[in-house]
Backbone as CSV, one residue per row, in Angstrom:
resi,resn,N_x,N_y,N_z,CA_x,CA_y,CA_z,C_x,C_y,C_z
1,UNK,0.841,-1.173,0.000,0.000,0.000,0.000,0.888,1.239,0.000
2,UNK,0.415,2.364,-0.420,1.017,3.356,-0.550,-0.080,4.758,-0.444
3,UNK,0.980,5.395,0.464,-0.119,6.922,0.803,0.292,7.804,-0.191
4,UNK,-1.064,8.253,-0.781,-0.941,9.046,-1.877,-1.561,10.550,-1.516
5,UNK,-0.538,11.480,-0.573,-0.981,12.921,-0.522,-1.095,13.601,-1.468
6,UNK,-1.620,14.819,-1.217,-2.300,15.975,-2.700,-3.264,15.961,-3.445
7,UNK,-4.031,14.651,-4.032,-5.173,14.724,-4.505,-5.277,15.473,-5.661
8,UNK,-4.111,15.870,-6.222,-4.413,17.014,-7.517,-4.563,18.036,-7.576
9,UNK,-3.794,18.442,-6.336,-3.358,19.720,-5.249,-2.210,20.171,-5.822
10,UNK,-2.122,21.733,-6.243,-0.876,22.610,-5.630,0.407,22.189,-4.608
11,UNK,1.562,21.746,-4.825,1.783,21.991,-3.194,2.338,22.965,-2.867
12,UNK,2.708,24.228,-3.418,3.338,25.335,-2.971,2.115,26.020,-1.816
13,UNK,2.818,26.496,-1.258,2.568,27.389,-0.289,1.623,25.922,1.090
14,UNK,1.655,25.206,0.837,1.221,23.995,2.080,1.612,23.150,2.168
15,UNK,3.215,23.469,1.922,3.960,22.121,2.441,3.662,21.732,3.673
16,UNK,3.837,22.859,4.820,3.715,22.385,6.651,2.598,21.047,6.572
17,UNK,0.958,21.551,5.505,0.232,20.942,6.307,0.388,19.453,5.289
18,UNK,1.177,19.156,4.090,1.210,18.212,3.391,2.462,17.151,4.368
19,UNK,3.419,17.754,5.082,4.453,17.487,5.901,3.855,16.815,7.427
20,UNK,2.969,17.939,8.000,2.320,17.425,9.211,1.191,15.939,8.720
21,UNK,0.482,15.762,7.758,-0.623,14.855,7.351,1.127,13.399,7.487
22,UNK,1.582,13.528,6.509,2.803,12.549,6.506,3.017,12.315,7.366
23,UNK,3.422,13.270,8.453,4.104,12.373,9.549,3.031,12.198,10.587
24,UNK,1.796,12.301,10.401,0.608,11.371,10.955,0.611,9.999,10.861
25,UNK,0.649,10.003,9.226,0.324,8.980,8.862,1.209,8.058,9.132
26,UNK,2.302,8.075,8.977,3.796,7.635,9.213,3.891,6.929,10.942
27,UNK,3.528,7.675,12.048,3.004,7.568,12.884,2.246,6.179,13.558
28,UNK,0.762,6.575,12.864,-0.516,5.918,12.891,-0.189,4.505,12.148
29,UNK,1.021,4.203,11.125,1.017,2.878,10.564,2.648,2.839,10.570
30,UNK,3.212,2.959,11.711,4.440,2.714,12.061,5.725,2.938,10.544
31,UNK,5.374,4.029,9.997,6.571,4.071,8.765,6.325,2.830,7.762
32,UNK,5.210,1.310,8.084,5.143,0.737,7.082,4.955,0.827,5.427
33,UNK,4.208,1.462,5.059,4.184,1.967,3.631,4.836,3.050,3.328
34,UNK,4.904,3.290,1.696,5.244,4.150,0.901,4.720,5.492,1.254
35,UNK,5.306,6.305,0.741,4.322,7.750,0.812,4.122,8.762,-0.396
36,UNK,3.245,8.891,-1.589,3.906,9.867,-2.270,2.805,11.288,-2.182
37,UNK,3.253,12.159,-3.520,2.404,13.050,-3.388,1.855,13.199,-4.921
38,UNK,0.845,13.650,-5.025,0.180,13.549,-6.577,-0.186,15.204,-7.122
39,UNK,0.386,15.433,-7.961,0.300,16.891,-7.941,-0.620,16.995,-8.808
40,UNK,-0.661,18.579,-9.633,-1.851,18.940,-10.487,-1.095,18.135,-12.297
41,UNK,-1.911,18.536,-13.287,-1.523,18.035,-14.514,-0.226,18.533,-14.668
42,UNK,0.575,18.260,-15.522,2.109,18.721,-16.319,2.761,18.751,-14.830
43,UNK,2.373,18.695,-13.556,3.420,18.800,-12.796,4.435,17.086,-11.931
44,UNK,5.089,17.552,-11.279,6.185,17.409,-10.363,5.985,16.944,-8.892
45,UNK,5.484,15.917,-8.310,5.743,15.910,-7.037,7.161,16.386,-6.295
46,UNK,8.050,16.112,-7.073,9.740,16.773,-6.704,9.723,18.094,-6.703
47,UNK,8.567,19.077,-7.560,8.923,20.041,-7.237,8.954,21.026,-6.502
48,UNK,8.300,20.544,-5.348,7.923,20.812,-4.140,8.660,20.356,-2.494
49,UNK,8.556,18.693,-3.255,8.797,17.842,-2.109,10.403,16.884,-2.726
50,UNK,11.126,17.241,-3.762,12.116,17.035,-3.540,13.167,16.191,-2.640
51,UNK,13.132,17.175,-1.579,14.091,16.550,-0.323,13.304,16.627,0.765
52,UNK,12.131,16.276,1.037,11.049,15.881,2.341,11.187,14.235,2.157
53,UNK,11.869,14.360,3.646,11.918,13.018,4.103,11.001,11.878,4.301
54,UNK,9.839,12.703,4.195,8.551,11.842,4.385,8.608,11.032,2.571
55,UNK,8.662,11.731,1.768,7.998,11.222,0.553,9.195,10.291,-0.554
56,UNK,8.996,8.687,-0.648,9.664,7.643,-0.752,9.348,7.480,-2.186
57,UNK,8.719,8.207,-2.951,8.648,7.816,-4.558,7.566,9.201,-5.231
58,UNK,8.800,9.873,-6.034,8.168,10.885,-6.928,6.700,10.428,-7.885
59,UNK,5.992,11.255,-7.833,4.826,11.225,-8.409,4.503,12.066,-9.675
60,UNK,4.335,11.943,-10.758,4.067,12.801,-12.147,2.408,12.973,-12.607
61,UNK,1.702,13.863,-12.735,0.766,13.842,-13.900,0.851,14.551,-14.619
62,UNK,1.185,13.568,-15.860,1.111,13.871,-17.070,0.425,14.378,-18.105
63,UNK,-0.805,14.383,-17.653,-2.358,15.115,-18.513,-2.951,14.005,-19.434
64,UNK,-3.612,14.764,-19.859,-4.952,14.193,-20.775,-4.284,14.403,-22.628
65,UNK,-3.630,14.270,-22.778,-3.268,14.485,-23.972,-2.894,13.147,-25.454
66,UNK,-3.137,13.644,-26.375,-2.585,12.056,-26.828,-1.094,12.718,-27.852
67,UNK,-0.663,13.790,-27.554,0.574,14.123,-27.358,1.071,14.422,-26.500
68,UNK,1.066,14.113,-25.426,1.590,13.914,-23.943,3.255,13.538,-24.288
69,UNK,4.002,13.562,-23.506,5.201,13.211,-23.676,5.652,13.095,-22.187
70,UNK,5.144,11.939,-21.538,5.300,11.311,-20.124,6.830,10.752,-19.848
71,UNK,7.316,10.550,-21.254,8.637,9.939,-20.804,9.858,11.287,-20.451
72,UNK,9.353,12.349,-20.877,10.389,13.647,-20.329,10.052,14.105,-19.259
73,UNK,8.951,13.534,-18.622,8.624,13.615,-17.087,9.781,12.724,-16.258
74,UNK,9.361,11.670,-16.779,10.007,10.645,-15.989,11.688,10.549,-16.196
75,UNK,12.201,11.122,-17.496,13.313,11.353,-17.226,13.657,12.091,-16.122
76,UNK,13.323,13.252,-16.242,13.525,14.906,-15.170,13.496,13.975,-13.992
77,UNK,12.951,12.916,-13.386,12.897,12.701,-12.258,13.940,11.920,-11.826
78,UNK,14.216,10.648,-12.801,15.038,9.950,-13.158,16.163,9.874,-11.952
79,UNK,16.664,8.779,-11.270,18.090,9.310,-10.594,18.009,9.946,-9.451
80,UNK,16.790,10.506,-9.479,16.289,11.122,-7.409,15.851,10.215,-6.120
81,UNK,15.249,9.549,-7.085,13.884,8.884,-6.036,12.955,7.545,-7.236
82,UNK,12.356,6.577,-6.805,11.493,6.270,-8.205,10.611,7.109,-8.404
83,UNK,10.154,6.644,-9.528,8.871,7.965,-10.183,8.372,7.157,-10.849
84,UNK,6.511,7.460,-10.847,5.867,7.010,-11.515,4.697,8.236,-11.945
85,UNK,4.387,7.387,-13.311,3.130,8.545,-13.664,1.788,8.207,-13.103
86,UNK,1.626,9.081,-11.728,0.799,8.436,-11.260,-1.046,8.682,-12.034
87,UNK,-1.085,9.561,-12.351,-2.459,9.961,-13.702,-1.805,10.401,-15.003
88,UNK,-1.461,9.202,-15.361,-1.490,9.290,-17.045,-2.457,9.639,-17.944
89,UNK,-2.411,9.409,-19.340,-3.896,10.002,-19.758,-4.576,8.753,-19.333
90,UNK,-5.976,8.997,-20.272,-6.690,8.033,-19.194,-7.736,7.611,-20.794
91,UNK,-7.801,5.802,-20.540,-8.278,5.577,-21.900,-10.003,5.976,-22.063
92,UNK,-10.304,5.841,-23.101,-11.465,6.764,-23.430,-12.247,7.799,-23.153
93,UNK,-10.743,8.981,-22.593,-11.500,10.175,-22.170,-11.087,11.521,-23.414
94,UNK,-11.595,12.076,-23.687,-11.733,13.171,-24.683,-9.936,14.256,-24.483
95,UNK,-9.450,13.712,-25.623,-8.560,14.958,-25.539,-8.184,15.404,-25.113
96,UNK,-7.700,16.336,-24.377,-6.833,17.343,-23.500,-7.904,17.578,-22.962
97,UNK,-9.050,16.867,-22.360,-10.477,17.202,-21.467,-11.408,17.712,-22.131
98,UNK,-11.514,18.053,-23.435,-12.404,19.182,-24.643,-13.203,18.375,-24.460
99,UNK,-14.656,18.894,-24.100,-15.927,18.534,-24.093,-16.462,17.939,-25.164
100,UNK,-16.961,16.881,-24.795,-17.515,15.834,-26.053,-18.534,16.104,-26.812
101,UNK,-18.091,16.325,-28.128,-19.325,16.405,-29.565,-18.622,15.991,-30.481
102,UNK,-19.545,16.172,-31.893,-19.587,14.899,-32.634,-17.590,15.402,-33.085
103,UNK,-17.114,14.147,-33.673,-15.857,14.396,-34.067,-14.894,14.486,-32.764
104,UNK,-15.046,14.569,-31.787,-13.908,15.102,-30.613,-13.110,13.833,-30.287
105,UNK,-11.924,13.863,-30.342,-11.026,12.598,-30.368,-11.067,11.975,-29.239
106,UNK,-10.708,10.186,-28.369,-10.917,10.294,-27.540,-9.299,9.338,-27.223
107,UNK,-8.990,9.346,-26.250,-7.576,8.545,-26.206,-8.078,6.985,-25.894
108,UNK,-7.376,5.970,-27.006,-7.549,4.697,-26.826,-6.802,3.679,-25.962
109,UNK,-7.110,2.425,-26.233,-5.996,1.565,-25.745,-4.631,1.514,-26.346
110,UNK,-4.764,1.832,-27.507,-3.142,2.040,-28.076,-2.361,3.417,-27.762
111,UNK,-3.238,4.406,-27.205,-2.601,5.614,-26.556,-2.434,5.294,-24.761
112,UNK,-2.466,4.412,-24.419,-2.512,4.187,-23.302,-1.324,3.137,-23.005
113,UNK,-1.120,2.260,-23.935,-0.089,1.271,-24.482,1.103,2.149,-24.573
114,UNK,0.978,3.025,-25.613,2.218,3.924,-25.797,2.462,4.837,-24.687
115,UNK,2.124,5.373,-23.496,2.558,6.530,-22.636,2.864,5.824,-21.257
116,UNK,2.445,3.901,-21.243,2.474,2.869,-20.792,4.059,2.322,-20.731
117,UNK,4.669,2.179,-22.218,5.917,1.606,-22.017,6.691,2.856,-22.507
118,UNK,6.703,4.110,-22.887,7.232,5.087,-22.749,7.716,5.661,-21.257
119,UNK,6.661,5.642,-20.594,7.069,5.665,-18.881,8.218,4.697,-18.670
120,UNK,7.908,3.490,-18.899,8.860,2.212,-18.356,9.853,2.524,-18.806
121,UNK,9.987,2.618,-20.283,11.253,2.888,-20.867,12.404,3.692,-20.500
122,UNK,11.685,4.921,-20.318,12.652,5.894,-19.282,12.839,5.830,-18.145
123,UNK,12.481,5.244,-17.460,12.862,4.958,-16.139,11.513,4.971,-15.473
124,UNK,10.829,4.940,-15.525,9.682,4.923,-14.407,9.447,3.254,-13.481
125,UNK,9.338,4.007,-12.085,9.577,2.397,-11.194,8.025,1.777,-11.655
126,UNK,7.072,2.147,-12.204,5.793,1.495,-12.528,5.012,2.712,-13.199
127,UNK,3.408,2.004,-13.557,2.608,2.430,-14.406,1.354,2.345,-14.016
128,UNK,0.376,3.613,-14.184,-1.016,3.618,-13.418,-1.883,3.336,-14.600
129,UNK,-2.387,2.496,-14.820,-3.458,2.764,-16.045,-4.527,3.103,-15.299
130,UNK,-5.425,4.462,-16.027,-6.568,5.266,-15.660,-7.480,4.868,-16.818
131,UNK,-8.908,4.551,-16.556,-10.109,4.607,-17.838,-10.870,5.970,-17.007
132,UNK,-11.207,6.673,-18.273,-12.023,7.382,-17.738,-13.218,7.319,-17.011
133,UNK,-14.820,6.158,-17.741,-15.675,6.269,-16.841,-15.219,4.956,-15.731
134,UNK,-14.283,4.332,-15.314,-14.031,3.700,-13.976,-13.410,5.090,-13.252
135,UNK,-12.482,5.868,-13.499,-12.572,7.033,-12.818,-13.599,7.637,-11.896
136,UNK,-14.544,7.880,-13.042,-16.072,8.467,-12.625,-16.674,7.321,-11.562
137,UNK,-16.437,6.210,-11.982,-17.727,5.234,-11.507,-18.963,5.973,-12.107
138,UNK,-18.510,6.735,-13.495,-19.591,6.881,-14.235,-20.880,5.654,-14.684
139,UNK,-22.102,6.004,-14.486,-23.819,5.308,-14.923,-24.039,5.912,-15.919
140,UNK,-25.471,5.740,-16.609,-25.818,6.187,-17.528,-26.968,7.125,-16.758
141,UNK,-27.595,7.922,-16.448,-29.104,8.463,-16.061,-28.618,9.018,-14.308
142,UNK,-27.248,8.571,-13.944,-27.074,8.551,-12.173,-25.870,9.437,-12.167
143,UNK,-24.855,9.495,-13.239,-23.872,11.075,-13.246,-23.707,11.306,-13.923
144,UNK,-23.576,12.883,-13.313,-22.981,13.802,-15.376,-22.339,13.191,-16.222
145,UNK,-22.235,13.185,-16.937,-21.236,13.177,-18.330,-20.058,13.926,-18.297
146,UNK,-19.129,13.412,-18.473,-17.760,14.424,-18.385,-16.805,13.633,-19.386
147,UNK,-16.283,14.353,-19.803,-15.148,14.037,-21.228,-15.688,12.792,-22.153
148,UNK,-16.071,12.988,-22.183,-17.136,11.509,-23.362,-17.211,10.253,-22.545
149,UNK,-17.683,10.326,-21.418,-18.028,8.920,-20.852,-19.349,8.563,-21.656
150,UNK,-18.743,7.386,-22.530,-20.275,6.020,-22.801,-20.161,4.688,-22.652
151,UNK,-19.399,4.621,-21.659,-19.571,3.014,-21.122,-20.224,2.869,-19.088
152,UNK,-20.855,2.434,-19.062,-20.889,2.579,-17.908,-19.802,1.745,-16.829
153,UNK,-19.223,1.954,-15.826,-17.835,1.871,-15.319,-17.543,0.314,-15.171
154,UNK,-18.782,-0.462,-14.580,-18.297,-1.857,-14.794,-17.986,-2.549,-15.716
155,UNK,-18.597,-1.700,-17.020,-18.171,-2.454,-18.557,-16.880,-1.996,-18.991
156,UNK,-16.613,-0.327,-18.530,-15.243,-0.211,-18.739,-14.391,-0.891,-18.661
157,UNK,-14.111,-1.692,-17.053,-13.427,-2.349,-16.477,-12.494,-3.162,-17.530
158,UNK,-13.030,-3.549,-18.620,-13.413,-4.746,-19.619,-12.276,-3.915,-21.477
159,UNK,-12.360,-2.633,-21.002,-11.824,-1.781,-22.354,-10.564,-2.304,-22.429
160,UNK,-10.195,-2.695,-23.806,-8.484,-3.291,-24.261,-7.199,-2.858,-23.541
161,UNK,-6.992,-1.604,-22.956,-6.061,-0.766,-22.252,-5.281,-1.768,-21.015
162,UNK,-6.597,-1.516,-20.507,-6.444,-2.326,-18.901,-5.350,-3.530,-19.026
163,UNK,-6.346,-4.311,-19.571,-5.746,-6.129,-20.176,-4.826,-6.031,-20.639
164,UNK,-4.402,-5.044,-21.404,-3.270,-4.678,-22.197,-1.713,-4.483,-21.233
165,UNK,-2.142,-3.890,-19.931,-1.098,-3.830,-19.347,-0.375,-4.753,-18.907
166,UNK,-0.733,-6.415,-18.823,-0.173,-6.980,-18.445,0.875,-7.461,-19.157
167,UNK,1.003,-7.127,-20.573,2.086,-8.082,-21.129,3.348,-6.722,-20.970
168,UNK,3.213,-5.191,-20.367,4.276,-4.923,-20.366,4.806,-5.335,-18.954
169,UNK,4.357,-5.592,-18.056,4.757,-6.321,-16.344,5.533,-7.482,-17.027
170,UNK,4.850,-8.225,-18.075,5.168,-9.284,-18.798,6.722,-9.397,-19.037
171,UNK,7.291,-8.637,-20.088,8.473,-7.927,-21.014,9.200,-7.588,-19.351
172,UNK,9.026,-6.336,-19.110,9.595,-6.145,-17.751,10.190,-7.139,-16.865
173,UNK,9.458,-8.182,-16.422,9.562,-9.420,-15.744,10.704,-9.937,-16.129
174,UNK,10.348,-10.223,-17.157,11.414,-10.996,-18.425,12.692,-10.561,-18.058
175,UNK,13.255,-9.795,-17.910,14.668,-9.235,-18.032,15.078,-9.076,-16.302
176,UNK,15.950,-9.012,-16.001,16.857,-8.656,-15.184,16.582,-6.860,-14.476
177,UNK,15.363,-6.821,-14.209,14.433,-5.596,-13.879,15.472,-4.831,-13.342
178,UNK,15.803,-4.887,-12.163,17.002,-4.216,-11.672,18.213,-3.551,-11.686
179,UNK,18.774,-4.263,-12.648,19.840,-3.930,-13.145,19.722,-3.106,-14.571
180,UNK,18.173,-2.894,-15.115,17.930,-2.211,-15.986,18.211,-0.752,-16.187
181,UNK,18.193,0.124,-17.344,18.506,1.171,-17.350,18.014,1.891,-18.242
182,UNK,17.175,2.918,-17.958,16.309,3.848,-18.985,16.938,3.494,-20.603
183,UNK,16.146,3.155,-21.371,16.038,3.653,-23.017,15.142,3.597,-23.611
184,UNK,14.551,4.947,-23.545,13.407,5.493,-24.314,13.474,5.642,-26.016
185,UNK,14.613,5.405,-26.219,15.060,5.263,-27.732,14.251,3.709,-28.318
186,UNK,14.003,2.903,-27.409,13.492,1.654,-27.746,12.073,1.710,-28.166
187,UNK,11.633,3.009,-28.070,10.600,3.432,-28.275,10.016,4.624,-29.312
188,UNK,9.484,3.946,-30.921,9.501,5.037,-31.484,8.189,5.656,-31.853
């Protein structure tokens, strides 16, 4: 398990109270788990929390984009701490978030595949796959609509992306994980 502070929070100007919550928690479950922090889109958990002793693995979101470029995240982090993208884009949600009508692109399982082993490639210690309506725990008639949700969330569950992730754990596995070393060049 791993504590995931920020929520998609700022952290400038509240480190004290992102610092005091940590060492609650830290506390309350004897230092057993991880700790990270999850910042807003395009940002940096390092860029805040850097050198806070509390936080054991850099955190990235990368945005909603299907030109995203997650692996120059994960470089920048590269060599500090692990890093992962912890909200990548997220499969079948609309574009850079652009509200859904007819024509509006939506990111697939093969855009989710690619920003998937692009992370790995450069160094990232792991990979979050996000669907949009499991996000939501989007229904049909029971919540808004937001970025083109039309599956309702238990059928999502089920979208190619997900399933898809296992054969890069797969590849990964395969090799000598550890002793591995970023090349995003393997990736074109």
């Amino acid at each position: 398990m791993t504590w995931i502070l920020g929520g998609d929070w700022p952290g400038k100007g509240l480190e004290a109270i992102w610092r005091a919550i940590a060492q609650g928690l830290a506390e309350g479950d004897g230092g057993r788990h991880l700790t990270t922090y999850h910042p807003r889109g395009g940002q940096h958990s390092s860029t805040w929390f850097h050198h806070a002793d509390w936080r054991d693995v850099n955190m990235i979101q990368s945005g909603h984009r299907t030109q995203g470029r997650n692996y120059e995240m994960i470089a920048a982090d590269y060599g500090r701490k692990p890093a992962i993208d912890g909200e990548p884009e997220h499969e079948n949600i609309t574009d850079g978030l652009k509200p859904d009508r007819p024509g509006a692109s939506k990111l697939t399982a093969w855009d989710v595949r690619r920003f998937a082993y692009c992370a790995v490639f450069a160094g990232a210690a792991g990979h979050t796959h996000v669907c949009n309506e499991v996000y939501q725990f989007w229904e049909p008639g029971r919540s808004k609509e937001r970025w083109g949700s039309t599956i309702p969330w238990r059928k999502a569950l089920d979208l190619p992306g997900a399933s898809q992730m296992q054969y890069l754990r797969i590849l990964i596995e395969s090799r000598p994980m550890l002793a591995c070393v970023p090349e995003p060049g393997l990736v074109s």
